[in-house]
FITORDREN-593946 format. One record per residue (C-alpha): residue number from 1; x, z, y. Coordinates in Angstrom, 2 decimals. Each point is the difference from the previous one (the first is absolute). Layout:
nr=NUM&u=X&w=Z&v=Y
...
END
This chain:
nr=1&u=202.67&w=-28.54&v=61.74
nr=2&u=-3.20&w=-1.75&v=-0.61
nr=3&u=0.14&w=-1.76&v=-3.47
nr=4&u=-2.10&w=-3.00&v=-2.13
nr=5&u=-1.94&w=2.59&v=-0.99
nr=6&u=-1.39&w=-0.04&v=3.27
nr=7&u=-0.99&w=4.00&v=-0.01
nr=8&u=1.22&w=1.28&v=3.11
nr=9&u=3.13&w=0.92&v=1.49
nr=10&u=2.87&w=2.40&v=-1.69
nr=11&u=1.46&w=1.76&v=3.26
nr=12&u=3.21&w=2.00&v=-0.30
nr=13&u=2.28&w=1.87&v=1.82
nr=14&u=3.76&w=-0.24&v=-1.53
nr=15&u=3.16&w=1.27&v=0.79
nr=16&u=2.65&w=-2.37&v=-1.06
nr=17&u=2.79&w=2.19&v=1.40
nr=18&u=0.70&w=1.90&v=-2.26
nr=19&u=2.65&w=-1.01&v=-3.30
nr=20&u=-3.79&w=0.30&v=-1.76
nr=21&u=-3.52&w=-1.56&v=1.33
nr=22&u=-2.13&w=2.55&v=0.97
nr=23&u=-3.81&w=-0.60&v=-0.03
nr=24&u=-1.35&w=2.15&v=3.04
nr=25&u=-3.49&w=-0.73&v=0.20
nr=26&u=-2.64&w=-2.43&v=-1.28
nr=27&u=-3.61&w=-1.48&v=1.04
nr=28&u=-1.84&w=-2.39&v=-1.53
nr=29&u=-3.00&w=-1.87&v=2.60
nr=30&u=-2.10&w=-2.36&v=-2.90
nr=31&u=-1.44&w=-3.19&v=1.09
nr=32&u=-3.80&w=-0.50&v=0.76
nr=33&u=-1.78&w=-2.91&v=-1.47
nr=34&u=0.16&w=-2.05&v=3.38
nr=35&u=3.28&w=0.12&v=0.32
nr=36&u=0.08&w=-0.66&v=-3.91
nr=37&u=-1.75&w=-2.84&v=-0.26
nr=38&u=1.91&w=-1.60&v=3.07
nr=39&u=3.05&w=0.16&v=-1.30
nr=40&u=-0.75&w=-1.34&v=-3.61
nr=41&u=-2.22&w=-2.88&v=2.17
nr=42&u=3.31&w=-0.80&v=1.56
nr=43&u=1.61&w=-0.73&v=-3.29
nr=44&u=-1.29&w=-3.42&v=-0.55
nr=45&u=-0.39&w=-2.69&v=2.55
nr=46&u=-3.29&w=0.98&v=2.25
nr=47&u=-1.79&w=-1.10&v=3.55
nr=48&u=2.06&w=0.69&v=3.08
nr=49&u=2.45&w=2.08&v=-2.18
nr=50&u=2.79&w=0.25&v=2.55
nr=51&u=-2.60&w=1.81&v=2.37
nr=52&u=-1.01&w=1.96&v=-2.86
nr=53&u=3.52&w=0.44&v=-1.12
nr=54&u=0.97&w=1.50&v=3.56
nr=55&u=-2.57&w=2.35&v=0.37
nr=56&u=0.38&w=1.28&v=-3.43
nr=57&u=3.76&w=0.65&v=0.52
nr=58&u=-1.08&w=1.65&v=3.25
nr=59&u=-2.44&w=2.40&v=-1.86
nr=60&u=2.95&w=0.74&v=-2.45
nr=61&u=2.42&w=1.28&v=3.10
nr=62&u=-2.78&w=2.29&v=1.21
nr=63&u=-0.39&w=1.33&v=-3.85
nr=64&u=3.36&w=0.39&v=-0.41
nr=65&u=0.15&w=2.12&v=3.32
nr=66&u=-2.77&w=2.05&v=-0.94
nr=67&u=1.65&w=0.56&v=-2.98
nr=68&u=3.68&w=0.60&v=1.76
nr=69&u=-1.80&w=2.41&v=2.58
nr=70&u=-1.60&w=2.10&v=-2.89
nr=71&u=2.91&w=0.46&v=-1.87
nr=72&u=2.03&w=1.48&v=2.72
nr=73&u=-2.48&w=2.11&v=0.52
nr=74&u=0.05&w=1.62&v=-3.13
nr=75&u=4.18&w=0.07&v=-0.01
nr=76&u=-0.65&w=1.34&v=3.63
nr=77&u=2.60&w=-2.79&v=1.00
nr=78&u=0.21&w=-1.45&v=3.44
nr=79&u=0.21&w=-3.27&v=0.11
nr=80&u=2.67&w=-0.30&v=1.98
nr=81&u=1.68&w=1.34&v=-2.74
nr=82&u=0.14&w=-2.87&v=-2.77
nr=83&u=2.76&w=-2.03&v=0.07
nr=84&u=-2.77&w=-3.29&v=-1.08
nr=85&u=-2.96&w=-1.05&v=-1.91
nr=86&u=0.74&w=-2.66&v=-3.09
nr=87&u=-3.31&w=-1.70&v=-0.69
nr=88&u=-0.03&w=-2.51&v=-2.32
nr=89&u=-3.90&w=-1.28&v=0.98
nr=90&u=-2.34&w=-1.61&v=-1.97
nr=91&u=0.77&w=-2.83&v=-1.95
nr=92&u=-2.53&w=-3.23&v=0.05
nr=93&u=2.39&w=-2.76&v=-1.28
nr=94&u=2.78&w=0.52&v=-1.74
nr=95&u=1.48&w=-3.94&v=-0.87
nr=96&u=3.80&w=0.47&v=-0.50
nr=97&u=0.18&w=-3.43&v=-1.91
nr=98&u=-1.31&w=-1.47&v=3.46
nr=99&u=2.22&w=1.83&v=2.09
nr=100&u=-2.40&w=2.47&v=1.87
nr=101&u=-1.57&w=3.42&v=-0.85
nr=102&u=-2.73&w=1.18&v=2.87
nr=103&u=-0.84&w=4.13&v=0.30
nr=104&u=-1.90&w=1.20&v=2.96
nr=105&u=0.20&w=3.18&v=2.19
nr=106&u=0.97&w=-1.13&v=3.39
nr=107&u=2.81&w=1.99&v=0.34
nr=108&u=0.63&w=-0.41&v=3.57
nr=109&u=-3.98&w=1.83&v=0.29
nr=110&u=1.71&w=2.29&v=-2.29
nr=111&u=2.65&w=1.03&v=2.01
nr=112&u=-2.22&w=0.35&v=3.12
nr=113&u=-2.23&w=2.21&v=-1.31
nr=114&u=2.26&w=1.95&v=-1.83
nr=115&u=3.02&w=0.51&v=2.46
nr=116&u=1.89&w=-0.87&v=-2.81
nr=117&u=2.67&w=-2.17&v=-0.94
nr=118&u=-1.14&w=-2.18&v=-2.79
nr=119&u=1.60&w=-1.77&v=-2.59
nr=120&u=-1.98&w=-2.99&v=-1.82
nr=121&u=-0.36&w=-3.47&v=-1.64
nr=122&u=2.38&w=1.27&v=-2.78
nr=123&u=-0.31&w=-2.92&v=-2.34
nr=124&u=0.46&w=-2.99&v=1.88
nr=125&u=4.01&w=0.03&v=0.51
nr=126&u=0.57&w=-0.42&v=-3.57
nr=127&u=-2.22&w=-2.23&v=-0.46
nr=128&u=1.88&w=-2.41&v=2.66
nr=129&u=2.82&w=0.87&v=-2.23
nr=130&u=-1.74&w=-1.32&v=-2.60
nr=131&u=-1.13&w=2.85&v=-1.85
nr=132&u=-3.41&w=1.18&v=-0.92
nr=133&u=-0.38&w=2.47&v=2.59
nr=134&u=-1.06&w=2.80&v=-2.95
nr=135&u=-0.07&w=1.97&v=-1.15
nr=136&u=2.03&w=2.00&v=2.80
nr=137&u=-0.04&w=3.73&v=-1.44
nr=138&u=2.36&w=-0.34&v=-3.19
nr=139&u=2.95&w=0.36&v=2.97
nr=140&u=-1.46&w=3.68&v=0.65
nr=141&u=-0.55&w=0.83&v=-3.57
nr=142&u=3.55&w=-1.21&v=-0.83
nr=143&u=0.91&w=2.41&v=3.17
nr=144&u=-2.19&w=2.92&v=-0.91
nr=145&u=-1.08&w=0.25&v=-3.53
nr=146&u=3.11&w=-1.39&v=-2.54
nr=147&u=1.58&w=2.14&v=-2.41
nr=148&u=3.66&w=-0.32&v=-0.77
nr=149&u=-0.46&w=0.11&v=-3.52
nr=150&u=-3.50&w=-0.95&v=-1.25
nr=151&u=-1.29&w=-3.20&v=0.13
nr=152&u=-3.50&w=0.00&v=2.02
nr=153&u=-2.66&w=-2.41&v=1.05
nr=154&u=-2.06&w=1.04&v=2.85
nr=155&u=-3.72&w=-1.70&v=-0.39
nr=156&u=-2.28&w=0.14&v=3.37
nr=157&u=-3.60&w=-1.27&v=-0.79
nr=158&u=-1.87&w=-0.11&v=2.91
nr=159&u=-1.92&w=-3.74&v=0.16
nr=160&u=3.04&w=-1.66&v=-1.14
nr=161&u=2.12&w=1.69&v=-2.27
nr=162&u=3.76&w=-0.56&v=0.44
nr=163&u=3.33&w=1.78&v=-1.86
nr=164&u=3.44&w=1.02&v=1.42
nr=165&u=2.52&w=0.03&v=-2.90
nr=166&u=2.63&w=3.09&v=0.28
nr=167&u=2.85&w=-1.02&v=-2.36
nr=168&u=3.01&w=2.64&v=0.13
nr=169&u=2.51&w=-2.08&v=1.12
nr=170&u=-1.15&w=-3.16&v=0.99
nr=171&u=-2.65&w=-1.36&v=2.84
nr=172&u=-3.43&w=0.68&v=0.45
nr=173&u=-1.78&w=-2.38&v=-0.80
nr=174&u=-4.29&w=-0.60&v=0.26
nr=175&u=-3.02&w=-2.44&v=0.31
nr=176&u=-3.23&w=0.23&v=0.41
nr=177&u=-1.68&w=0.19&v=-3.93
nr=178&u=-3.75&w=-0.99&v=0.68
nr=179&u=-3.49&w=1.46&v=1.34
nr=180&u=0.39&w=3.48&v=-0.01
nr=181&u=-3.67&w=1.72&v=1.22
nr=182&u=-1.71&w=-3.09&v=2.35
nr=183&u=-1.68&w=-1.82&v=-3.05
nr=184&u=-1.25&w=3.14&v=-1.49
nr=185&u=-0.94&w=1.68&v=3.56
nr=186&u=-1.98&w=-3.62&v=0.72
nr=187&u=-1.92&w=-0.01&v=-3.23
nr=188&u=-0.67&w=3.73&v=0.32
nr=189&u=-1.83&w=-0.57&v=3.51
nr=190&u=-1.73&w=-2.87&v=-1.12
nr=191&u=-1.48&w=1.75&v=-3.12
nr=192&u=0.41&w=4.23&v=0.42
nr=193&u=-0.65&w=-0.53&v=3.89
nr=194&u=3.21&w=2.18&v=0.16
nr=195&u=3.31&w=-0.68&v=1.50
nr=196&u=2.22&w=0.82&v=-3.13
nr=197&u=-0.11&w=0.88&v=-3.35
nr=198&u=0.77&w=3.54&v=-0.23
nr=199&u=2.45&w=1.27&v=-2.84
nr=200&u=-0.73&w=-3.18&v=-1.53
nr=201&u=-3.37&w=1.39&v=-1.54
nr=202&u=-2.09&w=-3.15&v=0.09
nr=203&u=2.92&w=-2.43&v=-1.15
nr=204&u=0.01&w=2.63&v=-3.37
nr=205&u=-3.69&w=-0.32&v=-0.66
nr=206&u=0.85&w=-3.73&v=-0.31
nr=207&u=2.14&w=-1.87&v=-2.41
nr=208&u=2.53&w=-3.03&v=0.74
nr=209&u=-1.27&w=-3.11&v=-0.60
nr=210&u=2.98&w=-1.97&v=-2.02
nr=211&u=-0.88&w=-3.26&v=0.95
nr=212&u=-0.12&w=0.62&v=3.88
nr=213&u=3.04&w=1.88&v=0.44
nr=214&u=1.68&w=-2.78&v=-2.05
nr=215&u=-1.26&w=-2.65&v=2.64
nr=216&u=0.76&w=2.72&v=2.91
nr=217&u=3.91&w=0.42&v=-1.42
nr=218&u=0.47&w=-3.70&v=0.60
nr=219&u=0.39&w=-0.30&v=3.05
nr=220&u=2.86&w=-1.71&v=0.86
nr=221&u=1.18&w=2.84&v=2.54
nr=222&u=0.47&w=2.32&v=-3.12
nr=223&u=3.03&w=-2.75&v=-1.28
nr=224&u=1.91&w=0.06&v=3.52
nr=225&u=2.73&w=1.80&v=-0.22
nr=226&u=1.19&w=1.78&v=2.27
nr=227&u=0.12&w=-0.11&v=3.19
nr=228&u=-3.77&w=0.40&v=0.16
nr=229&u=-3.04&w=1.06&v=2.22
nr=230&u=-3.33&w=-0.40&v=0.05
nr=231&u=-3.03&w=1.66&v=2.30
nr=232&u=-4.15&w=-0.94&v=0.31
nr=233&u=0.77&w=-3.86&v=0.57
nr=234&u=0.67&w=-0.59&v=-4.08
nr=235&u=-1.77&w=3.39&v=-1.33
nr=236&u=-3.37&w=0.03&v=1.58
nr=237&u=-3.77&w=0.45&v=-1.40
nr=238&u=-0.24&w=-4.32&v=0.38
nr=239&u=2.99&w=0.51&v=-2.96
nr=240&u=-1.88&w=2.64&v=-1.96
nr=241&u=-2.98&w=-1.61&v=0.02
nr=242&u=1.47&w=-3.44&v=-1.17
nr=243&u=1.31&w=1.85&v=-2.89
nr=244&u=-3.80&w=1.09&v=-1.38
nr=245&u=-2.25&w=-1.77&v=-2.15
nr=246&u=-2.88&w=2.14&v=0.97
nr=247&u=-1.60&w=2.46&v=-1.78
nr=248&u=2.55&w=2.57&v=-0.18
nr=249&u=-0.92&w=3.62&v=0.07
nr=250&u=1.26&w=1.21&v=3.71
nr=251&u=1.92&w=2.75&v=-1.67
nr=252&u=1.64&w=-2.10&v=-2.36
nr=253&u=1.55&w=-1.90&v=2.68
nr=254&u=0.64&w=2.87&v=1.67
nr=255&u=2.11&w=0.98&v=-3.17
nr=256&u=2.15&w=-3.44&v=-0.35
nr=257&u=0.57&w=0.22&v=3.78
nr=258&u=1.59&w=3.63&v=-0.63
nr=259&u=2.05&w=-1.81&v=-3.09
nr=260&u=1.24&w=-2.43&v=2.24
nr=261&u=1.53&w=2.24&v=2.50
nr=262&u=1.48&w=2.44&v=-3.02
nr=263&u=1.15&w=-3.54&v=-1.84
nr=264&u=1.71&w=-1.97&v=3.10
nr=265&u=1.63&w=3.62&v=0.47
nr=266&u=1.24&w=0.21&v=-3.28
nr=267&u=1.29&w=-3.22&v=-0.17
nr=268&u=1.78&w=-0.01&v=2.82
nr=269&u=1.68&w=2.97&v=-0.79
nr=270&u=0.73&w=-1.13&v=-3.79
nr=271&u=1.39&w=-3.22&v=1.28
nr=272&u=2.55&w=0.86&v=2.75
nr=273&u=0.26&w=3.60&v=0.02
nr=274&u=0.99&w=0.74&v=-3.36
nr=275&u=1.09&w=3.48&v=-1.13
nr=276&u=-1.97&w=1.81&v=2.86
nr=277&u=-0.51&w=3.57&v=-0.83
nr=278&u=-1.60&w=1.02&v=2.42
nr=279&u=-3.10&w=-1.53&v=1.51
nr=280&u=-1.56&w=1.43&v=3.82
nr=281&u=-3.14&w=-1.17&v=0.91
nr=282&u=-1.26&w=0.54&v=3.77
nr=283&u=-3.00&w=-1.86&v=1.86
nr=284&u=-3.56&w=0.81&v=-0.67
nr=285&u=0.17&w=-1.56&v=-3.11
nr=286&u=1.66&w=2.69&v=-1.11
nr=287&u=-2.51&w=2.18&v=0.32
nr=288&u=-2.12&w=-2.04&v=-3.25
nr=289&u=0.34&w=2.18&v=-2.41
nr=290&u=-1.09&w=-2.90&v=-2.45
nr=291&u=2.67&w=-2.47&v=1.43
nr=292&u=2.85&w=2.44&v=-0.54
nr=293&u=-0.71&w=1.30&v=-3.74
nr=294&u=-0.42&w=-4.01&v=-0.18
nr=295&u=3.40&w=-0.48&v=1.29
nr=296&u=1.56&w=2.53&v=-1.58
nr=297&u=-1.23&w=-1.49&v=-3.38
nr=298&u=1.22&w=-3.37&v=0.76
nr=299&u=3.71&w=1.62&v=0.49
nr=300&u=0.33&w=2.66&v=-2.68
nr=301&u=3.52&w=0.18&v=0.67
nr=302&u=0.09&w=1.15&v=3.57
nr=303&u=-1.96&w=2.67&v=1.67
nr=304&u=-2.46&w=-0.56&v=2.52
nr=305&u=-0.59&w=2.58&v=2.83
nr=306&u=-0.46&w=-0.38&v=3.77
nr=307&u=2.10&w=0.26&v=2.95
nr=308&u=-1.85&w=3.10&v=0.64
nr=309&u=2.54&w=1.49&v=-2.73
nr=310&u=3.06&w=-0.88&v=1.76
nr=311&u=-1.45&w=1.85&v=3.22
nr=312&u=-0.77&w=-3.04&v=1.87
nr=313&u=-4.03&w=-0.77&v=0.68
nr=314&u=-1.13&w=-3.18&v=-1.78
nr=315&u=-2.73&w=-0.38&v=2.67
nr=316&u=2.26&w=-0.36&v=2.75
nr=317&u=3.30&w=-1.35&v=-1.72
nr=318&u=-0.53&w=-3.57&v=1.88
nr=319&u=-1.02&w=1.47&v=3.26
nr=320&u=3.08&w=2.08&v=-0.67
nr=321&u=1.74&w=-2.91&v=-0.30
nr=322&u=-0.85&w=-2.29&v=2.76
nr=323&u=1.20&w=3.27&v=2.23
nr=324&u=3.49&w=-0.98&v=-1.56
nr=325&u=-0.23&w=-3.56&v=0.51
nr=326&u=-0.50&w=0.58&v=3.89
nr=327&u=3.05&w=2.40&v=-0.05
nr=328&u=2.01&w=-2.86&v=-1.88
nr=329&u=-1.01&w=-2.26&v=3.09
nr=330&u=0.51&w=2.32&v=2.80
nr=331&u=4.00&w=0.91&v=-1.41
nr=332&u=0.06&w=-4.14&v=-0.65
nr=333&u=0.36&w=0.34&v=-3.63
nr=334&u=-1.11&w=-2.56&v=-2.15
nr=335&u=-2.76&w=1.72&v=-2.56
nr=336&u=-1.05&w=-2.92&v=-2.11
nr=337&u=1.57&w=-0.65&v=-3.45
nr=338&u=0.95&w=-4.01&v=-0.62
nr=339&u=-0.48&w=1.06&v=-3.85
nr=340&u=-3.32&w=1.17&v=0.28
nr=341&u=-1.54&w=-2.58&v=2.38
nr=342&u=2.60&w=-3.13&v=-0.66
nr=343&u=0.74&w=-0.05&v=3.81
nr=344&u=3.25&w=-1.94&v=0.57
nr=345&u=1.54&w=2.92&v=1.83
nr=346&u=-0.53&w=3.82&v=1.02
nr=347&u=-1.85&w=0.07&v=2.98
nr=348&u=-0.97&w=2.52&v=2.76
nr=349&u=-3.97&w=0.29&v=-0.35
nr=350&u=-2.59&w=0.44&v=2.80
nr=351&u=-1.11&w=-0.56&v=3.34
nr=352&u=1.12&w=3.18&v=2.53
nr=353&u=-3.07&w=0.44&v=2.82
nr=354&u=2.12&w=2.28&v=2.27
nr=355&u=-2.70&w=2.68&v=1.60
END
């Protein structure tokens, strides 16, 4: 898995036998700058992009590789002996409304180099269906983390944050909330020369600035209801920056940009998850301490904790994930949820690159 944030990529090593998922190993390869910078060029229209676009995705299948080769190493796993790879790729466009969502990888290369069957392109069969294509992983929380009796909301925060509600008794339902960590990671590089905010420290030096989270919560994306998603083409620093007046403090910013994330959160979970009792954040935005006494204050009458308490590792719950999406594919299962997405139909996601 290799999400907006555009960090690196969360490699895991999952046995989906069992009646429970067991996590069996985990490595994490970050992204360099290069490859950084490439990808988040690629998200707006650019010279020869389609070259550009193809080489990236190239450079993405030898990443994910590396990443596949080092993980079995520390497992001490042949390869021979996993059953496939689910990789999800990096996103670039995500345009439901027009039909089309676009993540790169090359997972043919994949394949190749790996000597492993690969599963990919998980989003674009709903979408045909006439769904949003995302978000995909409320169908594995709903399979691996819902309680028969308490009502739970499962929050992952990684650039966009998105919910899965766990209702005893009825469907799961989810959407994706708002900008989770990519506005406050962007405005951190630009002014801390760092790639996050960590614990949230700067955003508490600063104070939210009324006016401009006002103007930020009207969006018109924050008054869709659900089905929803959204990704870098609506939230991107060309949004934030149309927002300012100038003359803010950097931190202050920083500070209504944290807000926004804990209020969009909030909301969402006010709104159409109502008597939730128990809130599970995962992503690395659950590692700001900041954000979560933020969100917790926001919804006095739940608790907030991670995934981490429920024995499953926020870090890697997606990657986790997208290991059970390529098992849904392989038995022919269908794996999105027409609730969740609005697709007409359950559908049978992902494109099988036989090795």
């Amino acid at each position: 898995m290799s999400g907006t944030s555009l960090d690196g990529v969360d490699a895991v090593l999952v046995d989906l036998g069992a009646s429970q998922t067991q996590l069996l190993a985990k490595h994490y390869l970050p992204f360099d700058e290069v490859l950084k910078n490439a990808l988040l060029a690629l998200h707006q229209p650019g010279h020869n992009e389609l070259h550009q676009a193809q080489l990236t995705g190239n450079e993405l299948a030898r990443r994910y590789a590396a990443a596949t080769v080092a993980l079995l190493q520390t497992a001490n796993i042949a390869h021979d002996q996993v059953r496939a790879i689910g990789c999800h790729g990096q996103t670039i466009r995500h345009c439901p409304n027009q039909g089309y969502t676009l993540q790169l990888g090359n997972a043919a290369l994949l394949t190749e180099l790996a000597g492993i069957t690969v599963v990919s392109d998980f989003r674009s069969r709903d979408i045909a269906a006439g769904g949003q294509g995302a978000p995909l992983v409320p169908g594995f929380h709903d399979q691996a983390l819902r309680h028969p009796d308490i009502h739970r909301v499962i929050v992952n925060i990684g650039g966009i944050s998105n919910l899965t509600n766990l209702t005893p008794g009825c469907p799961a339902t989810g959407f994706d909330c708002g900008p989770g960590n990519l506005l406050m990671d962007a405005w951190c590089v630009q002014h801390l020369a760092k790639p996050y905010d960590d614990n949230g420290t700067w955003a508490a030096s600063g104070k939210a600035l009324p006016a401009l989270l006002e103007q930020m919560l009207n969006e018109p994306f924050f008054s869709l209801s659900p089905p929803r998603s959204s990704g870098r083409d609506l939230f991107n620093m060309a949004w934030l920056r149309n927002k300012l007046q100038g003359g803010e403090r950097a931190e202050d910013v920083q500070a209504t940009l944290l807000e926004l994330t804990c209020r969009t959160i909030a909301q969402s979970i006010q709104q159409y998850c109502a008597g939730a009792k128990e809130i599970y954040l995962c992503g690395g935005g659950a590692h700001n301490q900041t954000l979560r006494t933020r969100l917790a204050a926001l919804l006095p009458g739940s608790s907030v904790q991670t995934t981490n308490t429920l024995g499953v590792d926020g870090d890697y719950l997606e990657a986790i994930a997208f290991a059970w999406l390529a098992q849904q594919a392989l038995h022919g299962k269908p794996a999105n949820l027409p609730l969740v997405t609005g697709a007409k139909h359950p559908c049978i996601l992902g494109a099988i690159y036989h090795a």
